[in-house]
C-alpha positions as a printed NumPy array, in Angstrom:
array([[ 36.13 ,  10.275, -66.975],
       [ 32.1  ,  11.799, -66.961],
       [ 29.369,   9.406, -66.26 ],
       [ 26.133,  10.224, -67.193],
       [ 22.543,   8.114, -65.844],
       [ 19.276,   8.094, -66.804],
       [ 15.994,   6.388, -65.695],
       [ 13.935,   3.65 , -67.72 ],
       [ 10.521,   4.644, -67.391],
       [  6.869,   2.786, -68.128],
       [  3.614,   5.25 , -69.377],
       [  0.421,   4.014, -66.596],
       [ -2.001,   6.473, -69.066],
       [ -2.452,   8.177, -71.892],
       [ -0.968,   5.944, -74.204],
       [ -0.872,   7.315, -78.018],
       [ -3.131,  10.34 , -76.568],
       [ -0.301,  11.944, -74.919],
       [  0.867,  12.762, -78.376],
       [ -1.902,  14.846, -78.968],
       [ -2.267,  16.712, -75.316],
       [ -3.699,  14.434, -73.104],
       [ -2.095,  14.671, -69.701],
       [ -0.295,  11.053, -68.949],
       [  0.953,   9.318, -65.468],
       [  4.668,   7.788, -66.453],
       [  6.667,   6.317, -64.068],
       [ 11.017,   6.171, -63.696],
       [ 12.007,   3.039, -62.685],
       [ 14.216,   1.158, -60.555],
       [ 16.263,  -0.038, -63.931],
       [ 18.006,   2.575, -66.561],
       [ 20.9  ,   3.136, -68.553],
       [ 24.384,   4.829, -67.519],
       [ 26.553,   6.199, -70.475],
       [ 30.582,   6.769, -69.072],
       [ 33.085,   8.948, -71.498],
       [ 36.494,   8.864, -71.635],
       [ 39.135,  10.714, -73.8  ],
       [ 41.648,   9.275, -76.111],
       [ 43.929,  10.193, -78.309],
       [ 42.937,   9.081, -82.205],
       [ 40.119,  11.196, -83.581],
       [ 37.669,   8.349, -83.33 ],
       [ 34.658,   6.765, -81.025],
       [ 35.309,   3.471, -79.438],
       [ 31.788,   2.531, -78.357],
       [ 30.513,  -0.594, -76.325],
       [ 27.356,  -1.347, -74.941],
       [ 27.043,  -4.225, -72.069],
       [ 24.039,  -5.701, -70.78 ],
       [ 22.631,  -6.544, -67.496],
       [ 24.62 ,  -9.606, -67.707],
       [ 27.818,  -7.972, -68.191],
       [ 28.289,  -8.536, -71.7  ],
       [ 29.031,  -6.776, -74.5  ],
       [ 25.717,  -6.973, -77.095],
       [ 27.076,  -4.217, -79.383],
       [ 30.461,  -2.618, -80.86 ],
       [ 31.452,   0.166, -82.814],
       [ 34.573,   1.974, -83.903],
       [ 34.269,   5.007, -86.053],
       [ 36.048,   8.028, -87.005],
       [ 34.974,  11.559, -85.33 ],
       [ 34.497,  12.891, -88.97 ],
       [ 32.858,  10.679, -90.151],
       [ 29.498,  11.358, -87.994],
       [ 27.665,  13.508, -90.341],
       [ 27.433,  10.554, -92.993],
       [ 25.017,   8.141, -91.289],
       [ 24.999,   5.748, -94.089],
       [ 28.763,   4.595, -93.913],
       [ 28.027,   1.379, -92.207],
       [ 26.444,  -1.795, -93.166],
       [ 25.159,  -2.488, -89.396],
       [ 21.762,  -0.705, -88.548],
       [ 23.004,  -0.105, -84.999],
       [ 25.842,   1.509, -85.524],
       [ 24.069,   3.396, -88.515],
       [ 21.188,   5.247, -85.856],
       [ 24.167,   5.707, -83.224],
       [ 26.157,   7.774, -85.89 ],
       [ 22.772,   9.363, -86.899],
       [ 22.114,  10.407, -82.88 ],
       [ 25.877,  11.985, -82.845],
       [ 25.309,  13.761, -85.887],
       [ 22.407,  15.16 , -84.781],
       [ 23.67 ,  16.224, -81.53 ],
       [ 26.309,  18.233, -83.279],
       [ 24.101,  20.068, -85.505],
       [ 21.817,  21.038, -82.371],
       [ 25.711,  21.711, -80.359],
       [ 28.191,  22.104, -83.229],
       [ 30.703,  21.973, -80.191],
       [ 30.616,  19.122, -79.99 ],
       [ 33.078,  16.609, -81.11 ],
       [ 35.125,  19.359, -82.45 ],
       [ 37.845,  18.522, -80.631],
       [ 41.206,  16.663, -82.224],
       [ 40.701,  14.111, -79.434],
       [ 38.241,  11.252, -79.537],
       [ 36.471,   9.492, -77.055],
       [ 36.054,   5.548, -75.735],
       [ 32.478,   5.157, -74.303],
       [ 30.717,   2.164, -72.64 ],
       [ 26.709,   2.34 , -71.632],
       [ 25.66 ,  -0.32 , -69.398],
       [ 22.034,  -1.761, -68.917],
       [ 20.465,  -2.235, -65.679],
       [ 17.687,  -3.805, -67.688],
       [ 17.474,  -6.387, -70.738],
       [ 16.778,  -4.634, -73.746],
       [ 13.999,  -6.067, -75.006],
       [ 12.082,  -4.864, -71.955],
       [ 10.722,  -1.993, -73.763],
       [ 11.953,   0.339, -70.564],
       [ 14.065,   2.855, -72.688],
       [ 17.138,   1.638, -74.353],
       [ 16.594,   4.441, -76.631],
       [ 15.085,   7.2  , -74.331],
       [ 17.919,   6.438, -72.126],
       [ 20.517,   6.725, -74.667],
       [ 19.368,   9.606, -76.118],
       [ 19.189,  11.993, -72.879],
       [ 22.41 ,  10.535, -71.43 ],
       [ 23.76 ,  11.715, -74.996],
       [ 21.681,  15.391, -75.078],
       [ 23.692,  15.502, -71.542],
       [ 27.198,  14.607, -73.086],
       [ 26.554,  17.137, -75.961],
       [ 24.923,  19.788, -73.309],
       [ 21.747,  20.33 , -75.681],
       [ 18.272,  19.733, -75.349],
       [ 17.213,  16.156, -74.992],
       [ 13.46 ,  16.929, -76.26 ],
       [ 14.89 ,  18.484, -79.447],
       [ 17.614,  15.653, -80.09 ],
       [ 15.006,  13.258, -79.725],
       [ 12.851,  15.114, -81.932],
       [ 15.035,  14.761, -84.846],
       [ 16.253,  11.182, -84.352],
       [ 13.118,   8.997, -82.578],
       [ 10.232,  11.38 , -82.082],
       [  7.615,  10.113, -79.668],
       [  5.633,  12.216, -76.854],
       [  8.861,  12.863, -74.774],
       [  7.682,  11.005, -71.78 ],
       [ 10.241,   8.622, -71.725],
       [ 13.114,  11.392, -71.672],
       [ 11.039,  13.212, -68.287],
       [ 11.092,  10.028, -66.621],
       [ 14.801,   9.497, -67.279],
       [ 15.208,  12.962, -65.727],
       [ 13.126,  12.387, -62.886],
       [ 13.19 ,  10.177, -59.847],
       [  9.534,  10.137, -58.806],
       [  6.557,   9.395, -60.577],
       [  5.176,  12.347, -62.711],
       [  2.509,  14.031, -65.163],
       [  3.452,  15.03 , -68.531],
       [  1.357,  16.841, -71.064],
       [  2.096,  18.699, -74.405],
       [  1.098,  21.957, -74.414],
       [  1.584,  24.143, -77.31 ],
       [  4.54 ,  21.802, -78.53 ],
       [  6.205,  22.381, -74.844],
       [  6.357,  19.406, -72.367],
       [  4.673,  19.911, -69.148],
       [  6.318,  17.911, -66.348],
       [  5.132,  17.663, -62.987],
       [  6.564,  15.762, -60.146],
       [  3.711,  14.265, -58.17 ],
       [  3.343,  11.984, -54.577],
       [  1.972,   8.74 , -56.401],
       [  1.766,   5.838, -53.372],
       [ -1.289,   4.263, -53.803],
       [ -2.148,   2.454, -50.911],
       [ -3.144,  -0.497, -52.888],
       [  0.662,  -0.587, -54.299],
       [  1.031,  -4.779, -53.175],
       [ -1.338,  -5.638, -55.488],
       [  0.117,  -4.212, -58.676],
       [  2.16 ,  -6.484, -60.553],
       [  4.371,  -5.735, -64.134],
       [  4.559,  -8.472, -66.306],
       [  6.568,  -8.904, -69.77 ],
       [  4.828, -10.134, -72.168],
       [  8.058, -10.757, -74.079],
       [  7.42 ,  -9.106, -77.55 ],
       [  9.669,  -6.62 , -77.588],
       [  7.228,  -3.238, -79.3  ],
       [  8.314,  -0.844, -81.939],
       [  7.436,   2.554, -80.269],
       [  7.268,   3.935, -83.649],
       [  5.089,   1.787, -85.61 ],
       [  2.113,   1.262, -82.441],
       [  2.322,   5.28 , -83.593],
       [  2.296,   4.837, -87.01 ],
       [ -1.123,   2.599, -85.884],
       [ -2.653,   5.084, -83.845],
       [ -2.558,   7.679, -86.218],
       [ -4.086,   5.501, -89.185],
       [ -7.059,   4.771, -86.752],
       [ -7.607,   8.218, -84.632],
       [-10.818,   9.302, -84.665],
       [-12.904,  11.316, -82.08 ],
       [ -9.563,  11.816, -79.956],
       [-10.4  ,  15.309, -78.973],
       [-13.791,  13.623, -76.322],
       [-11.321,  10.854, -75.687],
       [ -8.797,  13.255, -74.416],
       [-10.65 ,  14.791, -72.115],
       [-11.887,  11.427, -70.884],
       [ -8.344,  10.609, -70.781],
       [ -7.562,  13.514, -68.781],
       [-10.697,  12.689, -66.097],
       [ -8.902,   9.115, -65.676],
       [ -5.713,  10.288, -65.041],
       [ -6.537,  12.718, -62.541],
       [ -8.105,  10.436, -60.608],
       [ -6.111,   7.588, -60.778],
       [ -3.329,  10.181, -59.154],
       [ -5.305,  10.169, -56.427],
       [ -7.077,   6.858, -56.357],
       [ -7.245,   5.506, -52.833],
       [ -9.004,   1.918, -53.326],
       [ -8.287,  -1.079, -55.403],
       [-11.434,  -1.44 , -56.567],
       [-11.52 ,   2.018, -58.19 ],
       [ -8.091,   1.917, -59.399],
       [ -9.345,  -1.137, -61.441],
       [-12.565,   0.894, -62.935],
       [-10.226,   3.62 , -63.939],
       [ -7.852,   1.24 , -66.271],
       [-10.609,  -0.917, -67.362],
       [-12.179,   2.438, -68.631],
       [ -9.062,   3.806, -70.371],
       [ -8.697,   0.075, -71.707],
       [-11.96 ,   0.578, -73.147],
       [-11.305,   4.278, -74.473],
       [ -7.991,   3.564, -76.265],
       [ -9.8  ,   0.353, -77.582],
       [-12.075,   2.042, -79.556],
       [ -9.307,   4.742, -80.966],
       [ -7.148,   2.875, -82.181],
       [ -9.653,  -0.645, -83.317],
       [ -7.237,  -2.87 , -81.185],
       [ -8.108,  -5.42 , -78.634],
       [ -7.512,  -4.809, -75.043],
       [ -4.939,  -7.548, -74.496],
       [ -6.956,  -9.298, -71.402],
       [ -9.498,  -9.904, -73.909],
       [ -6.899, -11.882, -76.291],
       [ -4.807, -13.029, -73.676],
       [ -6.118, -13.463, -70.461],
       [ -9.656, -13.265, -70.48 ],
       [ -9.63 , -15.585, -67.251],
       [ -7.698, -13.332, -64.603],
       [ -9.572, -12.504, -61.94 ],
       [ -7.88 ,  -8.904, -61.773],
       [ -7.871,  -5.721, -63.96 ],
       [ -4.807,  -5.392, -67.149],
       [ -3.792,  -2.766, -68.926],
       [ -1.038,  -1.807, -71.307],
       [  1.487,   0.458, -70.927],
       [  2.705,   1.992, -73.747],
       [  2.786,   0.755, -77.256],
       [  0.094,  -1.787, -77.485],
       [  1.164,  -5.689, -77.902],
       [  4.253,  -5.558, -76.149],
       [  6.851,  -5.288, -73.267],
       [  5.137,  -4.601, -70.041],
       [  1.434,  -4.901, -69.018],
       [ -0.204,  -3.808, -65.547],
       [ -2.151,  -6.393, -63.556],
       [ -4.133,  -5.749, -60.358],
       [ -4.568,  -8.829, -58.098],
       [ -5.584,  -9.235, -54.424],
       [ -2.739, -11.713, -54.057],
       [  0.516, -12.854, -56.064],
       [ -0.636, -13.757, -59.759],
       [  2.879, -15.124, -60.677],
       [  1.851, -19.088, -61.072],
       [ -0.65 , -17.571, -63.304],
       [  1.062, -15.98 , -65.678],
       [  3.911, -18.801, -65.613],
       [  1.136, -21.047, -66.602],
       [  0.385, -19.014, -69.506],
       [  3.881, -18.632, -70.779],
       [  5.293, -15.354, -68.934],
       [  7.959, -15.711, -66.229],
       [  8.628, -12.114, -65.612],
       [  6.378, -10.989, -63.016],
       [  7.912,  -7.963, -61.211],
       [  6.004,  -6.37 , -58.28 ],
       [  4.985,  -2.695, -58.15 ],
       [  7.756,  -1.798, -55.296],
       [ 10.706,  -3.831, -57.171],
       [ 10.152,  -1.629, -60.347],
       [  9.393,   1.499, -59.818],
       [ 11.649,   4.086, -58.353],
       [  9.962,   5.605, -55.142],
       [  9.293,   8.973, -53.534],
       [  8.304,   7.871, -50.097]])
């Protein structure tokens, strides 16, 4: 039996941006995704995927050979799971060439429409399995910035920039003092990674000032030391991504009222938002309709 783990992970900056260089703060989390293999006889996968709750959300049973045609089912699921395999073999074609097959079960620390990496996670526990790149298997099955697979990789909080089509991942001490007052909250649409890209690049314009601006926040958010500040910094990337893309920041259509500072993470519209507040914002939120408040130090995975 091999067990492989990987980190869920949530992007603090340089959402959309990071796809075109700007340096980003991401952050693993507490929650993530653990794929375990075992060999059996018949030339075939046995998959199963359980939840946080300790059931089973999704099946599959498949023959090895069959891998490389990832239109031979009727369920999309299965359908991109066969597609990730297949692709994994072209970048390894090692693997799976064996006349044994396999029975695998991933299990979620998280729910899945949390929007902390179902896929990411997948994906680099599988570029593990198939000892190949996760960066290229994920370019030719998801795409994205490759943030998502760093965090899975790493256990503290990190930079990542594209440089010359390479990512640039650097572990970094990110404690802020201020760490009590920042709150996650799901604002229970689950977000299609891919089409808030598809949106971004149908509305980029002047990206290459906004970058560097993007690149000025970041840095100093790293190293922010006061609340107050902290909230200036997001407000201002709020502002910048705002204006690049022609969406509304979401405290402007949502929350308009909150005393504190919000910003998005990720994907615009969807799964997790930051909030600051000087003291536990949870009855506000419930009031509005979200019960998933999670505080900073119950979500994210710490280096101190």
């Amino acid at each position: 039996m091999t067990k492989f783990y990987s980190n869920g992970k949530l992007l603090i900056t340089g959402e959309y941006v990071v796809l075109d260089g700007a340096l980003a703060l991401a952050v693993p989390t507490k929650y993530g995704q653990s794929l375990t293999i075992e060999e059996i006889e018949s030339p075939k996968i046995l998959w199963t995927s359980i939840n946080e709750k300790d059931e089973i959300w999704f099946e599959a049973d498949f023959q090895i050979n069959s891998i490389s045609n990832s239109q031979n089912s009727s369920n999309n699921i299965t359908e991109r799971l066969i597609q990730i395999l297949n692709a994994s073999k072209k970048l390894n074609p090692n693997f799976l060439n064996s006349k044994n097959g396999f029975k695998i079960t991933t299990n979620l620390d998280f729910p899945n429409n949390w929007g902390l990496g179902t896929s990411s996670t997948l994906i680099n526990n599988i570029a593990h399995w198939a000892q190949i790149d996760p960066y290229k298997l994920l370019k030719s099955t998801f795409d994205g910035s490759g943030y998502d697979i760093a965090c899975a990789q790493h256990n503290t909080p990190i930079t990542y920039q594209i440089k010359n089509h390479i990512p640039i991942v650097k572990e970094i001490d990110f404690n802020p003092s201020f760490k009590n007052q920042l709150y996650l909250v799901h604002i229970n649409k689950k977000q299609n990674s891919r089409e808030g890209i598809a949106h971004y690049k149908a509305n980029e314009e002047n990206s290459e000032s906004a970058i560097n601006e993007i690149n000025a926040i970041t840095n100093k958010i790293v190293s922010c030391t006061q609340l107050e500040n902290f909230e200036n910094l997001i407000n201002n990337h709020e502002t910048i991504i705002s204006k690049i893309t022609k969406q509304t920041p979401l405290k402007q259509l949502l929350f308009d009222d909150f005393k504190g500072s919000i910003k998005s993470l990720g994907a615009w519209g969807g799964d997790f938002i930051l909030a600051t507040s000087q003291t536990n914002p949870t009855q506000y939120f419930n009031e509005k309709g979200f019960h998933t408040i999670i505080g900073w130090n119950d979500m994210i995975k710490k280096n101190y």
